[in-house]
C-alpha positions in Angstrom: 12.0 97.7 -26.2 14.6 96.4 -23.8 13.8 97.1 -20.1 16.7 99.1 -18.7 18.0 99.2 -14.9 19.9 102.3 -13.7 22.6 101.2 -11.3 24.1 104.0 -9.3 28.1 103.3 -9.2 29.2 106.2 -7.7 32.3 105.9 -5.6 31.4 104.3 -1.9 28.2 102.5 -2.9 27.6 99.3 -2.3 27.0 98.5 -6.1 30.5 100.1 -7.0 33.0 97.1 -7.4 35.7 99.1 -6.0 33.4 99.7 -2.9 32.8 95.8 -2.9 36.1 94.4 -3.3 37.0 97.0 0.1 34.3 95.8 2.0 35.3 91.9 1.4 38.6 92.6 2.2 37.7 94.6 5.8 35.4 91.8 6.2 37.7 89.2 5.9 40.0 91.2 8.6 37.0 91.1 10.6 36.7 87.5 10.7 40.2 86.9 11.9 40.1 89.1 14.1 36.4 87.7 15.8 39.0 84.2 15.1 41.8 85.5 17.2 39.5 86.4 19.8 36.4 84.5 20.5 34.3 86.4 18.4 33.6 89.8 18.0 31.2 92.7 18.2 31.6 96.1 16.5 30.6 99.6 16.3 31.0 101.7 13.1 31.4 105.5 13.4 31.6 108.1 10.8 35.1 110.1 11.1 34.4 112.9 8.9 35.9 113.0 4.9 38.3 110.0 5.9 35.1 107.9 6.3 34.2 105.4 9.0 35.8 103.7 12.0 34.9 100.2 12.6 36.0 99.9 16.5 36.2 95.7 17.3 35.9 94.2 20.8 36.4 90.3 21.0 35.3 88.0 23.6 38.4 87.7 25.6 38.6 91.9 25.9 40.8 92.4 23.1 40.6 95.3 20.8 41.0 97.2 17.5 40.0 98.9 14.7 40.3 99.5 11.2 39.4 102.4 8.8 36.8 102.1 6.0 37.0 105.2 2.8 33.2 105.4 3.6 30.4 104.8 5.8 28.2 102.8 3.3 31.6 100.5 3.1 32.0 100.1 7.0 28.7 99.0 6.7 28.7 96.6 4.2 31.9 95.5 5.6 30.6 94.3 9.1 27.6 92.6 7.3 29.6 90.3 5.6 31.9 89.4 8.8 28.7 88.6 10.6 28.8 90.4 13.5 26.8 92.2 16.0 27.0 96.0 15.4 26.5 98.5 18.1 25.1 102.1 17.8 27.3 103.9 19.9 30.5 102.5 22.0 29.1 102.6 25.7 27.4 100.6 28.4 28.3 97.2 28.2 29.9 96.8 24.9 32.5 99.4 26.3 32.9 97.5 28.8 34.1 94.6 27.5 37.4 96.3 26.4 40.4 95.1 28.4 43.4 97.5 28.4 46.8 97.0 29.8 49.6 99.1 30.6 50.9 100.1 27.0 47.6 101.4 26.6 47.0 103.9 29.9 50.9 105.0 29.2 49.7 105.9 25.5 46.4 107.0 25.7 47.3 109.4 29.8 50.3 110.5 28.7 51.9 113.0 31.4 48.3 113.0 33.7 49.9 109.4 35.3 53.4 109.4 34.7 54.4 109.7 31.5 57.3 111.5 29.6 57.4 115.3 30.9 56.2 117.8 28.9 59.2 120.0 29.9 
């Protein structure tokens, strides 16, 4: 009798080669980004049904972040970059993040002098 292995490929494991080939390829964004900047350090949230978040902060201040289809890929995904994951984006990770003008324009809106509202 032939020993048997169950393998569990259900969408958004790690053992599903769908799963696999999306984390390599968030990965290998990963890795230029940490390129373009220094290095990097990360912090993966879950988002709900659309998945995870995987927030990036490089050396230099810049930032980003990219969307994963599940938390299990995230995961995987900033394994494989190689970088330092955070639990939650506060203290001195958060402060790391450099922001410029496009962003407090974007993210203030009318609170410090944006487009009226009227």
């Amino acid at each position: 009798m032939a020993d048997t292995q169950q393998i569990d490929e259900t969408p958004g494991t790690a053992q599903d080669p769908k799963a696999e080939r999306a984390a390599a390829k968030l990965a290998r964004r990963i890795t230029a980004f940490s390129k373009a900047h220094g290095g990097t350090e990360a912090q993966v949230a879950y988002i709900g049904e659309r998945g995870a978040r995987i927030v990036l902060v490089g050396e230099d201040g810049g930032w980003g972040d990219l969307v994963a289809t599940s938390h299990e890929i995230a995961e995987s995904a900033v394994k494989k970059a190689g970088v330092t994951v955070h639990e939650a984006f506060d203290g001195e990770f958060a402060a790391k993040v450099r922001t410029g003008p496009y962003e407090w324009k974007r993210m203030a809106g009318i609170q410090v002098g944006g487009p009226s509202n009227g």
